[in-house]
VMD Tcl script that builds the backbone (N, CA, C; Angstrom):
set m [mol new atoms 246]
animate dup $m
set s [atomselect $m all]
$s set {name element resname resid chain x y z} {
  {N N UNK 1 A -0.519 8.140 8.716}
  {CA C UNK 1 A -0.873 6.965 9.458}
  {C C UNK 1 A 0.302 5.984 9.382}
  {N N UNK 2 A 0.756 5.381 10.225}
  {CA C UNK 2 A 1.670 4.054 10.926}
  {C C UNK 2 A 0.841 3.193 10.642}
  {N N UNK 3 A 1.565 2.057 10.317}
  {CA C UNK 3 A 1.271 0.968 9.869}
  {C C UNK 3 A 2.468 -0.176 9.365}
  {N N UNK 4 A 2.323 -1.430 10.581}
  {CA C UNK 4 A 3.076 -2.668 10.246}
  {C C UNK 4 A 2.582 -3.346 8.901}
  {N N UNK 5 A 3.285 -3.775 8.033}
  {CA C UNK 5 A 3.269 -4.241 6.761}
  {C C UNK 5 A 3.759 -5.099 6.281}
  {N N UNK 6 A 3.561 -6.266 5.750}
  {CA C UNK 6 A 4.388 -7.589 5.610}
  {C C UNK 6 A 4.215 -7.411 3.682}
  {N N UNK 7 A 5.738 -7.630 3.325}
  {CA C UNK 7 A 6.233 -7.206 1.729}
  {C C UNK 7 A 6.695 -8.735 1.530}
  {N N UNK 8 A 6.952 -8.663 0.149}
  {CA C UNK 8 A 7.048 -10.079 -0.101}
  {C C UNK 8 A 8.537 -9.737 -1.056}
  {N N UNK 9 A 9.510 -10.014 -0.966}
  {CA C UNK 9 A 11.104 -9.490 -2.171}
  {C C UNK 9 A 10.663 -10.163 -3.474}
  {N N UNK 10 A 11.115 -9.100 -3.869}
  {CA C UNK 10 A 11.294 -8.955 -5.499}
  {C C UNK 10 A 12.110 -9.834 -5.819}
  {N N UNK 11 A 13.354 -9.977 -5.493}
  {CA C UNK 11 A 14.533 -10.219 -5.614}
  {C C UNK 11 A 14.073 -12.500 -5.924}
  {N N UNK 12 A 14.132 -12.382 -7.078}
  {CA C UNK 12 A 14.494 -14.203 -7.425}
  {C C UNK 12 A 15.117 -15.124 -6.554}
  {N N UNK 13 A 16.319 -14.347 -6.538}
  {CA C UNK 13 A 17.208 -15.498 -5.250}
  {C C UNK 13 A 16.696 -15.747 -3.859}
  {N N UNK 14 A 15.850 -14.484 -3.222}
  {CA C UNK 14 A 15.009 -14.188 -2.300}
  {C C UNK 14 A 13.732 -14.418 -1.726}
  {N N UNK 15 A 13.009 -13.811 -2.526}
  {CA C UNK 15 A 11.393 -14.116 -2.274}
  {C C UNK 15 A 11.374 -14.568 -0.769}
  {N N UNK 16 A 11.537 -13.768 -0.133}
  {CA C UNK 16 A 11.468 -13.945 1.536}
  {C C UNK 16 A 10.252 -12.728 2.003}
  {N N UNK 17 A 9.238 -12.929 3.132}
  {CA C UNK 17 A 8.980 -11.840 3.452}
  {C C UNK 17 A 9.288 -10.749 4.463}
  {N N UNK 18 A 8.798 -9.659 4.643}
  {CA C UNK 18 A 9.452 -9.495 5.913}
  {C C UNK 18 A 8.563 -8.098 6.828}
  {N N UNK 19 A 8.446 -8.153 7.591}
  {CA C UNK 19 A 7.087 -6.945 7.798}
  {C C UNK 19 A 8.208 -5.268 8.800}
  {N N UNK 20 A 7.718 -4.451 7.718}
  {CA C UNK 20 A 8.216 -3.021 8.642}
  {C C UNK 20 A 6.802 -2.055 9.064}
  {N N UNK 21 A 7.076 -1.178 9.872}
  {CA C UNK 21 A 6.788 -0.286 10.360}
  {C C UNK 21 A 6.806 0.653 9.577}
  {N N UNK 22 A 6.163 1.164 8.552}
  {CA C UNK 22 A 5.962 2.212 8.041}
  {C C UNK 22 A 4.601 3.246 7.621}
  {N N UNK 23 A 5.206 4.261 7.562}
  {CA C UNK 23 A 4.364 5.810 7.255}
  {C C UNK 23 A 3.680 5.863 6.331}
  {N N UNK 24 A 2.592 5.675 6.318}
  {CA C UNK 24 A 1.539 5.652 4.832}
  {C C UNK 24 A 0.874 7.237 4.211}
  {N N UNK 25 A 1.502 7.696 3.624}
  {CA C UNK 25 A 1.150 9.029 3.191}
  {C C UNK 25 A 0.434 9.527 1.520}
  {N N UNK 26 A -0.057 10.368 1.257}
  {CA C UNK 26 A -0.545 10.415 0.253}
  {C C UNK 26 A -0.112 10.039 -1.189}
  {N N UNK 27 A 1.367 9.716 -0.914}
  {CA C UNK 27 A 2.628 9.804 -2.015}
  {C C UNK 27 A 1.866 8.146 -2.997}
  {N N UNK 28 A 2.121 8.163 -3.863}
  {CA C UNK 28 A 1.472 6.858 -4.626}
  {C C UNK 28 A 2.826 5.627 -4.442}
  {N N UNK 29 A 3.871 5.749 -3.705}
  {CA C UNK 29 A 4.527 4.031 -3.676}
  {C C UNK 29 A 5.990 4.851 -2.270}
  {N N UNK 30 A 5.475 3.633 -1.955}
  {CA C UNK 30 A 7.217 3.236 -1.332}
  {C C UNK 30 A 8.331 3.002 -1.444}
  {N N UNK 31 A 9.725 3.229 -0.806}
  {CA C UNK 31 A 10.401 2.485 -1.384}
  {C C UNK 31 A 10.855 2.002 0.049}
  {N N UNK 32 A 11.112 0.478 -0.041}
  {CA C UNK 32 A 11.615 -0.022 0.916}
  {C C UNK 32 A 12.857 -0.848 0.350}
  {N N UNK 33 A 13.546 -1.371 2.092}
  {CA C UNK 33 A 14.357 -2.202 1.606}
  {C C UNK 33 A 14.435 -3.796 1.965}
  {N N UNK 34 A 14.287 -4.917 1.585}
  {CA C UNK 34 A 14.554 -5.903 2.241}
  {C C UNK 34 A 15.588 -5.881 3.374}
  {N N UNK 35 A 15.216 -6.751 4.507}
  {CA C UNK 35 A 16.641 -6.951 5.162}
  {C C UNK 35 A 17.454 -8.532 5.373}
  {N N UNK 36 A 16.922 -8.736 4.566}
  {CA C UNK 36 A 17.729 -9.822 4.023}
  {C C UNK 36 A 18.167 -10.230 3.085}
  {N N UNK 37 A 17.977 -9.645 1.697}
  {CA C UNK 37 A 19.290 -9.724 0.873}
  {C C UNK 37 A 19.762 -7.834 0.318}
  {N N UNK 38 A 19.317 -6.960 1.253}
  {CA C UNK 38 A 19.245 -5.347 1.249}
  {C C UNK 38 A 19.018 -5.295 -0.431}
  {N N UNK 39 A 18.229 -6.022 -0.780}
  {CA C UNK 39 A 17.392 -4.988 -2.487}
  {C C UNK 39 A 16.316 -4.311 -1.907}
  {N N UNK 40 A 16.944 -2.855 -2.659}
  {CA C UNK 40 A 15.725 -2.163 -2.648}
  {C C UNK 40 A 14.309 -2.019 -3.340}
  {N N UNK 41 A 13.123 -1.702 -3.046}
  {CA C UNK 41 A 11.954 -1.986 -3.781}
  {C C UNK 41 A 11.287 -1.096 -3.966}
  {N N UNK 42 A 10.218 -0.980 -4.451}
  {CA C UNK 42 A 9.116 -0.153 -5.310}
  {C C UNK 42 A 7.780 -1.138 -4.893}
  {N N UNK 43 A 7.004 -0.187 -3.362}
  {CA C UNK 43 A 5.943 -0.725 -3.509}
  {C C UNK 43 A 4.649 0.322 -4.311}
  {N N UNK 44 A 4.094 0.169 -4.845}
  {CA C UNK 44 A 2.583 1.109 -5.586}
  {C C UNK 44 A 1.367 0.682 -4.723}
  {N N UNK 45 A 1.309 2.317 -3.895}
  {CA C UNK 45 A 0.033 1.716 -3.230}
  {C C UNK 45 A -1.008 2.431 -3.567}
  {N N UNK 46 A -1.084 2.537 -5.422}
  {CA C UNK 46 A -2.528 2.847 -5.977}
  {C C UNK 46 A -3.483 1.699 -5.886}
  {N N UNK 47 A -3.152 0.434 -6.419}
  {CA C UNK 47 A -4.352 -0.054 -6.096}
  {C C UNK 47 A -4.382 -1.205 -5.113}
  {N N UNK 48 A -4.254 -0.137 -3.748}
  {CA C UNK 48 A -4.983 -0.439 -2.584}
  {C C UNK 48 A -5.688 0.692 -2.025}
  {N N UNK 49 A -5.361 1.629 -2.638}
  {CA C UNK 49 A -6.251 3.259 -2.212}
  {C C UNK 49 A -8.037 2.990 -2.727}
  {N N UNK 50 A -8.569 2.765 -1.690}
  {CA C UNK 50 A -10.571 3.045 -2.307}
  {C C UNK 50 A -10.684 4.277 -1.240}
  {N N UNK 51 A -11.312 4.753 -2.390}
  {CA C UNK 51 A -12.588 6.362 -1.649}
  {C C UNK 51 A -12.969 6.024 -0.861}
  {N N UNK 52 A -13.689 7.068 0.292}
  {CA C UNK 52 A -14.566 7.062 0.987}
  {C C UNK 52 A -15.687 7.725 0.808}
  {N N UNK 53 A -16.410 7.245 1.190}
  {CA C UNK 53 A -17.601 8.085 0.362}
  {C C UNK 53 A -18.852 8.011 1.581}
  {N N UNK 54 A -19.839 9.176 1.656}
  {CA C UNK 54 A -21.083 9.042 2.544}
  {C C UNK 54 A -22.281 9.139 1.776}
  {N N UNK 55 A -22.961 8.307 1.577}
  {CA C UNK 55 A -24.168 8.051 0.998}
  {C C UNK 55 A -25.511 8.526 1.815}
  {N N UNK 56 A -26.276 9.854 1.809}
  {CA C UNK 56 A -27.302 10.031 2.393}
  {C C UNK 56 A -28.715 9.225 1.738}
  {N N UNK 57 A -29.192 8.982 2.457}
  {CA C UNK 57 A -30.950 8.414 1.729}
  {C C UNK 57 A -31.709 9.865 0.959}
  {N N UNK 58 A -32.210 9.564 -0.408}
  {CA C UNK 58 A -32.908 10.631 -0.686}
  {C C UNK 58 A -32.883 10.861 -2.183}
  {N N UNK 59 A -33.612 11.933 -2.817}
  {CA C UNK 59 A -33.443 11.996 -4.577}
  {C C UNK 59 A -32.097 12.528 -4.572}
  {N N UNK 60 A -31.744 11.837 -6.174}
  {CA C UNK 60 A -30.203 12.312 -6.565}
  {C C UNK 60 A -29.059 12.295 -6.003}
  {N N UNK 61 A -27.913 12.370 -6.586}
  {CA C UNK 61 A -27.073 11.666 -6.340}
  {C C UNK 61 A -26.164 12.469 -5.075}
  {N N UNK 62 A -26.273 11.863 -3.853}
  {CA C UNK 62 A -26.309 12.709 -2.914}
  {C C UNK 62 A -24.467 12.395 -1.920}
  {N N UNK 63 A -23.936 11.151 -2.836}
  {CA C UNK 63 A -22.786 10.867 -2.549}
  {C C UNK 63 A -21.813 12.033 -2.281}
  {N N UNK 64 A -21.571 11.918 -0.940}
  {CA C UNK 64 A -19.764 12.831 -0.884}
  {C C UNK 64 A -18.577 11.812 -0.743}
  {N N UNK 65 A -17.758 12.482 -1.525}
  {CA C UNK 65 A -16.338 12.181 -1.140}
  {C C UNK 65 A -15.620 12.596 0.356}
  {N N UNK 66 A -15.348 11.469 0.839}
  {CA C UNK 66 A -14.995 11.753 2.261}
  {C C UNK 66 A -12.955 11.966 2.650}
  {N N UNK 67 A -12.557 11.352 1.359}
  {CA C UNK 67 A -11.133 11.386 1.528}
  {C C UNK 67 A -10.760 9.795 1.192}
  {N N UNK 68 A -9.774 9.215 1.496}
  {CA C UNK 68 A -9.784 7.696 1.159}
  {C C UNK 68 A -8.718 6.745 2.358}
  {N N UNK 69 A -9.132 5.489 1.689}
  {CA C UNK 69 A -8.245 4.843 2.769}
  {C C UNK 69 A -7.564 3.337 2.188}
  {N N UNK 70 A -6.745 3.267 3.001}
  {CA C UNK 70 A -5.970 2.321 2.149}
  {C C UNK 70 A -6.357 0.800 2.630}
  {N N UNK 71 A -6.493 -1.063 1.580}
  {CA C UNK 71 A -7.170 -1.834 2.268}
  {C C UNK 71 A -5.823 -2.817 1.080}
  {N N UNK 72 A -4.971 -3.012 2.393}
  {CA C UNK 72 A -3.917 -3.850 2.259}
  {C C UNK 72 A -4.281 -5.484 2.326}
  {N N UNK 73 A -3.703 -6.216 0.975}
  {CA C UNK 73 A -3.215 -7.366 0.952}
  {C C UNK 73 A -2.765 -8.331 2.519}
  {N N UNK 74 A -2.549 -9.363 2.775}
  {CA C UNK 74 A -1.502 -9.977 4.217}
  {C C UNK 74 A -0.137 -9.742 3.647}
  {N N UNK 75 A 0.054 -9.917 2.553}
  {CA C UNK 75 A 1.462 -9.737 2.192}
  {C C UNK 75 A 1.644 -9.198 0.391}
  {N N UNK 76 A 2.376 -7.855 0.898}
  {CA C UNK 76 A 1.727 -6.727 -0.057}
  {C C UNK 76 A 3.362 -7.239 -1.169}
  {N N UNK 77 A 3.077 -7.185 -2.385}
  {CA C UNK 77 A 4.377 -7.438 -3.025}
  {C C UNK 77 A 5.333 -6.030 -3.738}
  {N N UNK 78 A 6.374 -6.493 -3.935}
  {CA C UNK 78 A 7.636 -5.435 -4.674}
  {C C UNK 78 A 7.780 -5.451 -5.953}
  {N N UNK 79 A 8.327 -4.394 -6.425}
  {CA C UNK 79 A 8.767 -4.134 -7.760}
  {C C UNK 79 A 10.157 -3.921 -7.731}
  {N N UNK 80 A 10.999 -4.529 -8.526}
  {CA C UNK 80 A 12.733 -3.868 -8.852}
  {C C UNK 80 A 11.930 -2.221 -9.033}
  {N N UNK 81 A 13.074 -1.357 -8.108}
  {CA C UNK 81 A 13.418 -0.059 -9.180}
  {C C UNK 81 A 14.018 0.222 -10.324}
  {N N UNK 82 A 13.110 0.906 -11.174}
  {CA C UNK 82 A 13.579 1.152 -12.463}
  {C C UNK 82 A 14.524 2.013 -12.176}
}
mol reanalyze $m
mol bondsrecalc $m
mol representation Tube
mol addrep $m
């Protein structure tokens, strides 16, 4: 899935935001780059990943796992790469 995204820089001198166009795939983080002072970043998009789940009416616990989906921040923040 595609998806516009507004990041917030890591970077001290910076802290600017800036929104890209990117590929959201099963992988647990990003790496992007600012384009305005070009530091690169480390976004983690574990916790924005929630389950999906289908709940039927009825005895016991009748929940399926449907796969999951991701429920982004307005402005998702960075990590320096280690």
């Amino acid at each position: 899935m595609k998806a516009r995204l507004t990041f917030k820089c890591w970077n001290e001198k910076c802290k600017r935001t800036y929104s890209l166009f990117k590929e959201i795939t099963d992988e647990q983080e990003l790496i992007v780059a600012c384009p305005f002072c070009r530091a690169e970043a480390v976004v983690r998009l574990d916790p924005f990943k929630q389950d999906k789940k289908s709940v039927f009416k009825g005895d016991g616990d009748d929940a399926q796992a449907l796969g999951h989906a991701y429920h982004f921040p307005d402005v998702i923040p960075t990590e320096k790469p280690a």
